[in-house]
C-alpha positions as CSV (number, residue, x, y, z in Angstrom):
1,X,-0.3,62.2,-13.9
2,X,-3.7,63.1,-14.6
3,X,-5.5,60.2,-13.1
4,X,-3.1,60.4,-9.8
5,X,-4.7,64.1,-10.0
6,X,-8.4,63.3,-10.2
7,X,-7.7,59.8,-7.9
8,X,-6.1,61.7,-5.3
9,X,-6.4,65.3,-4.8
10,X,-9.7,66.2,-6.5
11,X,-11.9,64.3,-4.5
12,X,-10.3,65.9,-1.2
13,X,-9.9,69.7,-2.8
14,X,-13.5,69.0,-4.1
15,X,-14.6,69.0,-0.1
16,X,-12.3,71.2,1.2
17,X,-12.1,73.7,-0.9
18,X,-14.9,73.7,-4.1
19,X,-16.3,71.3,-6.4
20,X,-15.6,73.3,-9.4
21,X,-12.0,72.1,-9.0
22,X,-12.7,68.8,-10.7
23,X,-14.5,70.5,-13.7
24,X,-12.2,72.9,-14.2
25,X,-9.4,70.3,-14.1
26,X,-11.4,68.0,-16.7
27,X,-12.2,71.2,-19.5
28,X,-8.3,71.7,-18.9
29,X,-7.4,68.1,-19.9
30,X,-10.2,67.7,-22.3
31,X,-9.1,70.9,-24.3
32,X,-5.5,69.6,-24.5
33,X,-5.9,66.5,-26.1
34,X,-8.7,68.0,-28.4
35,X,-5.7,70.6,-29.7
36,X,-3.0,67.9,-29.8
37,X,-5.2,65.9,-31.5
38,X,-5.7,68.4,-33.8
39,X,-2.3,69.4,-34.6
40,X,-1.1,65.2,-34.7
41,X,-3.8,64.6,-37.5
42,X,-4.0,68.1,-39.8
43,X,-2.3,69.1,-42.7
44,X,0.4,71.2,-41.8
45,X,0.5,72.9,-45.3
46,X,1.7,70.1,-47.8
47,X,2.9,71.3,-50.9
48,X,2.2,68.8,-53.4
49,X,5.2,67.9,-55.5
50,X,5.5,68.3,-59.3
51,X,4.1,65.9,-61.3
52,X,6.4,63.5,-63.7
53,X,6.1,66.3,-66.7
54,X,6.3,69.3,-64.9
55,X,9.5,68.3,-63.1
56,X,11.0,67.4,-66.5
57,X,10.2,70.3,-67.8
58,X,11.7,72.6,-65.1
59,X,15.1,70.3,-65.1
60,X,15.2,70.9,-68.7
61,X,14.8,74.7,-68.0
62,X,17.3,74.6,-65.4
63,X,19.8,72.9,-67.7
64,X,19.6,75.3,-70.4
65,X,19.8,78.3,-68.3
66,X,23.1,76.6,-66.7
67,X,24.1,75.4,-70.4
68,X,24.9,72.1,-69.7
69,X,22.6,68.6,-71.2
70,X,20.3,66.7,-69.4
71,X,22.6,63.6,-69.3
72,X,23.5,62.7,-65.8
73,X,24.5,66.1,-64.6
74,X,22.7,67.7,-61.3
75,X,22.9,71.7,-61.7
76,X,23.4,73.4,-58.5
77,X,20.8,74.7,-56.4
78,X,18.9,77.7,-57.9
79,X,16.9,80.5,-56.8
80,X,14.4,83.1,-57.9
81,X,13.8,86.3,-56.2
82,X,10.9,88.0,-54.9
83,X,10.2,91.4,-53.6
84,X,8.1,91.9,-50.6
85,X,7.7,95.0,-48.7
86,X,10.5,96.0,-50.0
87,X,12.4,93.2,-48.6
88,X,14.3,90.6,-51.1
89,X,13.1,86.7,-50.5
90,X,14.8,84.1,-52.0
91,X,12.7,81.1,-53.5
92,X,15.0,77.8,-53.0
93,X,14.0,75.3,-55.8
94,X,13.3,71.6,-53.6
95,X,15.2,69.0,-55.8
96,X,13.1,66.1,-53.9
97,X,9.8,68.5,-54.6
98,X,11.2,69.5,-57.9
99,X,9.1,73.2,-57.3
100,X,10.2,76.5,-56.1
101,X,9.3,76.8,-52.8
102,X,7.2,79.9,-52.1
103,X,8.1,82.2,-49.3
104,X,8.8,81.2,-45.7
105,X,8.0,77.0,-47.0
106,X,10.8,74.8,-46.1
107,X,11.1,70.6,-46.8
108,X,10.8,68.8,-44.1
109,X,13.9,66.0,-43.8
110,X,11.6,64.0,-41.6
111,X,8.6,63.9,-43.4
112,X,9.9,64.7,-46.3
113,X,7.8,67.2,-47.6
114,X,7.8,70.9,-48.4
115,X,5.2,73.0,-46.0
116,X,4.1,76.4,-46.2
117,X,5.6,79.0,-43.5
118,X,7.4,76.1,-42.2
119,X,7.8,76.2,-38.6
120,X,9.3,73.3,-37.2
121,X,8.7,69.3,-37.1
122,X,7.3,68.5,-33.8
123,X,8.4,64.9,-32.6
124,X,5.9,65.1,-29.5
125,X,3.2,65.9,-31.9
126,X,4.5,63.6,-34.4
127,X,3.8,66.2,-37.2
128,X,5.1,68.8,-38.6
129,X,3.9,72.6,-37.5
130,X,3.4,75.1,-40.3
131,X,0.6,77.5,-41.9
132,X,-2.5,75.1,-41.4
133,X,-1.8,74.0,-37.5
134,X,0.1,76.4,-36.2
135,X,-2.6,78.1,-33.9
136,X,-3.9,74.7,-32.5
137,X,-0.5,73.9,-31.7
138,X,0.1,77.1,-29.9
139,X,-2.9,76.5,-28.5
140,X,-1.7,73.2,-27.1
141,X,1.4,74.3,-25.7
142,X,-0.5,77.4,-24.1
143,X,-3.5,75.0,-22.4
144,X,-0.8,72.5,-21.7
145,X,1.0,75.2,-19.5
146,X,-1.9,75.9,-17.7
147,X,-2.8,72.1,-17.0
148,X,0.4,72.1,-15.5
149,X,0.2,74.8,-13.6
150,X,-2.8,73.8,-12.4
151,X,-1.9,70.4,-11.5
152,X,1.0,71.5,-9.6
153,X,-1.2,74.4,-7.9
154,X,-3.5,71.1,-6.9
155,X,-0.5,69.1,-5.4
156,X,1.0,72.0,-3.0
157,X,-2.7,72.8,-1.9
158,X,-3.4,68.9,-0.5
159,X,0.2,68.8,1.1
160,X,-0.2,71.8,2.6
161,X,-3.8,71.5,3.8
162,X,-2.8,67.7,5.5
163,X,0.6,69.3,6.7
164,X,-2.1,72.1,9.0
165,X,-3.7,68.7,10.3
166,X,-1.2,66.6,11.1
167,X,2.0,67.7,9.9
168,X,4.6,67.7,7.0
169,X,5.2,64.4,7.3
170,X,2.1,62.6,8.0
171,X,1.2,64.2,4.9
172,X,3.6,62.9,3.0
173,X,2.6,59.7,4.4
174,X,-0.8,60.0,3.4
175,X,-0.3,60.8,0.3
176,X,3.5,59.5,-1.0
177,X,2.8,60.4,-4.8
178,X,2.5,63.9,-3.9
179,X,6.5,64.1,-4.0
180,X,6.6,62.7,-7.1
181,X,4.0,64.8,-9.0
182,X,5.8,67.9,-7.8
183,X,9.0,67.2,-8.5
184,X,7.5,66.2,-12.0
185,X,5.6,69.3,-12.3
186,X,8.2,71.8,-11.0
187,X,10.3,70.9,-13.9
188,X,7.6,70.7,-16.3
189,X,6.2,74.2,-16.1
190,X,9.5,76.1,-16.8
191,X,9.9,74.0,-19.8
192,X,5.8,74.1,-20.9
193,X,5.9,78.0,-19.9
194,X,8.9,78.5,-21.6
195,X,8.6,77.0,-25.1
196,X,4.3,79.1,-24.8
197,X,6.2,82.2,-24.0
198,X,9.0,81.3,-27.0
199,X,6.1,81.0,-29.1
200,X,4.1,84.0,-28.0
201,X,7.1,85.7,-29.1
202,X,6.9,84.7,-32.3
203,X,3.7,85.4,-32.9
204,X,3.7,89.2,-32.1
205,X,6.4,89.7,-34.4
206,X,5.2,87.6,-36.9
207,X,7.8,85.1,-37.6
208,X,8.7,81.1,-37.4
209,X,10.6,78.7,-35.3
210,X,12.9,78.2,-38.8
211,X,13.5,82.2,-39.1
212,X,14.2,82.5,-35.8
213,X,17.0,80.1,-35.6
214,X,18.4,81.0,-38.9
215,X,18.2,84.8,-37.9
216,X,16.7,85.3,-40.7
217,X,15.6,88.6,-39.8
218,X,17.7,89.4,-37.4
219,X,19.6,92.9,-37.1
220,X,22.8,91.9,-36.8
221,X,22.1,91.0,-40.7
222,X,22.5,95.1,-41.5
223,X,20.1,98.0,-40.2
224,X,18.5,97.6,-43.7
225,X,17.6,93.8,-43.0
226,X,13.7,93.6,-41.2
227,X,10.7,91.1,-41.2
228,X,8.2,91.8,-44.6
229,X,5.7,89.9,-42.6
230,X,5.1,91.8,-40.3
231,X,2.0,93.9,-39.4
232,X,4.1,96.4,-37.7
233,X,1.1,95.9,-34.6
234,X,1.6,92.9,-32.0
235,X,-2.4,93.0,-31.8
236,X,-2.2,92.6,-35.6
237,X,0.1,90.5,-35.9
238,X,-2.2,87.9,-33.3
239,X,-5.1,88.2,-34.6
240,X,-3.8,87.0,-38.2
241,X,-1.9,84.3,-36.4
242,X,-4.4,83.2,-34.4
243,X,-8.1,84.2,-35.7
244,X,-7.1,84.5,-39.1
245,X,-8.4,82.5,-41.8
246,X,-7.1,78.7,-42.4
247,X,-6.2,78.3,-45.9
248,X,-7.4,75.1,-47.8
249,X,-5.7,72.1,-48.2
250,X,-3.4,71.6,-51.8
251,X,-3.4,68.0,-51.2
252,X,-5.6,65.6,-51.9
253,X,-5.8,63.2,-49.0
254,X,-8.4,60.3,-50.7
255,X,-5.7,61.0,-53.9
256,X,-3.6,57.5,-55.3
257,X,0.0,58.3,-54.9
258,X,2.0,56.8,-57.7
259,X,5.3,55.6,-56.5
260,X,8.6,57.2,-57.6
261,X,10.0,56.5,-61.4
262,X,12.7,57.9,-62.9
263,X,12.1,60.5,-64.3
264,X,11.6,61.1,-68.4
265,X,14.5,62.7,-70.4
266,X,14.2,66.3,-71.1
267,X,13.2,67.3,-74.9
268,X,16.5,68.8,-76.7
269,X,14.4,72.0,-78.0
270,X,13.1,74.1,-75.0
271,X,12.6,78.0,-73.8
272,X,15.3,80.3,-73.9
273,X,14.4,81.0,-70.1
274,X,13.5,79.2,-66.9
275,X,11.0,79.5,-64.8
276,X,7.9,77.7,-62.7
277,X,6.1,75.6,-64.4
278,X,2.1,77.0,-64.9
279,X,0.3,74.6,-62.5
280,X,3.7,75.2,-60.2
281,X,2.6,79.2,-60.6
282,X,-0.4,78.5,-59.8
283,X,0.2,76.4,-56.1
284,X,2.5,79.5,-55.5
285,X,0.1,82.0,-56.0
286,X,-2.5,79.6,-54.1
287,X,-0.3,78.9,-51.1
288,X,0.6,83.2,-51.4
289,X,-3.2,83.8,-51.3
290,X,-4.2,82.4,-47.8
291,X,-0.5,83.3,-46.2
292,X,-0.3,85.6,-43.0
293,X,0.5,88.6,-44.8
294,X,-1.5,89.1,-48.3
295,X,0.6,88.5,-51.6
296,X,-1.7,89.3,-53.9
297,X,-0.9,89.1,-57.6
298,X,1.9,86.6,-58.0
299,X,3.8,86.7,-60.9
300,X,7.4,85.4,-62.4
301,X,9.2,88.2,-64.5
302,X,11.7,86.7,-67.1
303,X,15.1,89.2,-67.9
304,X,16.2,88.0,-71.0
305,X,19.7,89.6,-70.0
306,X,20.4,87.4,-67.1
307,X,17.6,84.1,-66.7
308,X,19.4,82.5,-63.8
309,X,18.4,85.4,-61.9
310,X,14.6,86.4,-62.4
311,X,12.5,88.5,-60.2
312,X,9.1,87.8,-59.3
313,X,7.1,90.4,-57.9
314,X,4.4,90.8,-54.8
315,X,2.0,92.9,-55.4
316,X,-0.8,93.6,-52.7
317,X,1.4,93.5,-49.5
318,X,0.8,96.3,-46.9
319,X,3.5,99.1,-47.5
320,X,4.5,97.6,-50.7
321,X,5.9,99.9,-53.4
């Protein structure tokens, strides 16, 4: 599409009309594949999975919270609970991960990993969108729009400029791809403009592609039921999506990945309790530290009453009591 554009209509717009429209068409096109590149090749917030000892450990915490053995038996899913804003989050523990995931992550079925403030899994990017490459791939969709836009601007401009010299359909004879890169482009723009627009959406109210569907935060979940993340400000809410700071990688990409074994049996003599594991603590309170919305001081409180159900508590978030 893009070299019909430049092979075609440039060269004529160029005379006719300015010879910026070449340059402006090739900072479009360059800008797009820099941002999809970007998104394709970053890290979209990995977390890295427990190690062979850490995940024993937490399966042999689970068990004896649940009271059963070690011995073949999967426990159900567990949760912790964490208060932000006010709000109660649930952390889901990832039995492929073995961790709790911190707030808003999610595992990824097709790459199968768990990533911060998961978004979605982008199949034309071929990577998954979360905390670390969201803004280049809004950025992508958003110059994309205008590329097409501007493409399809270009295309109606030739026809209609041959079509004042000799007619509709001399024009079309002159330049028979024309058709074809409108038709093309008129469906492409409500789709492009409509998933920017989607996504604009989301990041003035400071939310995910994931919480969205799930309605997550959605009203019809009780007048009580509202988003801890956000700012309370669209302008605030962009600027942290957009020009805020991008958190460091937890993964180590020149690391040697050891392949799956099963894993050790649990010791019979453990904690009376549950919970994360110290280095899993720590990747919480790491991936809480460079989130959207500060976390601040990240901590797991036990209740020796009732350990299935322990609290941990935000500390540090805007409006948080």
């Amino acid at each position: 599409m893009v070299t019909l554009v430049n092979e075609i209509h440039c060269p004529y717009l160029a005379v006719k009309i300015t010879p910026a429209i070449p340059v402006v068409g090739g900072i479009l096109f360059f800008f797009v594949m820099g941002t999809l590149l970007r998104t394709s090749f970053s890290d979209p917030g990995v977390l890295p999975r427990a190690t062979p000892d850490e995940a024993a450990d937490l399966e042999r915490q689970i068990d004896i919270a649940n009271g059963t053995s070690s011995g073949g038996y999967r426990p159900p899913p567990r949760t912790k609970e964490v208060i932000i804003n006010g709000q109660t989050v649930k952390l889901k523990y990832c039995f492929t991960c073995k961790i709790f995931r911190p707030p808003r992550a999610s595992h990824c079925s097709l790459c199968d990993n768990c990533v911060e403030r998961f978004d979605h899994h982008c199949p034309w990017v071929g990577n998954c969108v979360g905390k670390r490459n969201y803004r280049f791939f809004y950025m992508f969709i958003l110059s994309l729009s205008f590329l097409t836009v501007f493409i399809f601007a270009l295309v109606i401009t030739h026809v209609v400029l041959r079509s004042q010299q000799s007619g509709f359909l001399n024009a079309l004879k002159d330049t028979p791809a024309s058709v074809l890169e409108a038709v093309v482009c008129f469906f492409s723009v409500w789709s492009i403009v409509g998933l920017s627009g989607f996504h604009t959406y989301l990041i003035s109210s400071n939310q995910t592609t994931n919480e969205d569907i799930k309605g997550s935060w959605s009203n019809k979940r009780g007048k009580e039921n509202y988003n801890p993340y956000s700012y309370g400000n669209i302008f605030t809410n962009c600027c942290v999506a957009l020009c805020g700071p991008i958190s460091p990688s937890l993964i180590d990409r020149r690391g040697y990945v050891q392949p799956d074994t099963p894993q050790p049996a649990a010791p019979p003599n453990g904690m009376a309790a549950y919970g994360a594991t110290q280095s899993q603590s720590d990747m919480v309170g790491a991936a809480c530290s460079g989130a959207a919305t500060p976390c601040g001081d990240f901590s797991f409180a036990c209740t020796p009453t009732n350990p299935v159900t322990n609290q941990a508590h935000l500390e540090g978030f805007p409006g948080h009591h």
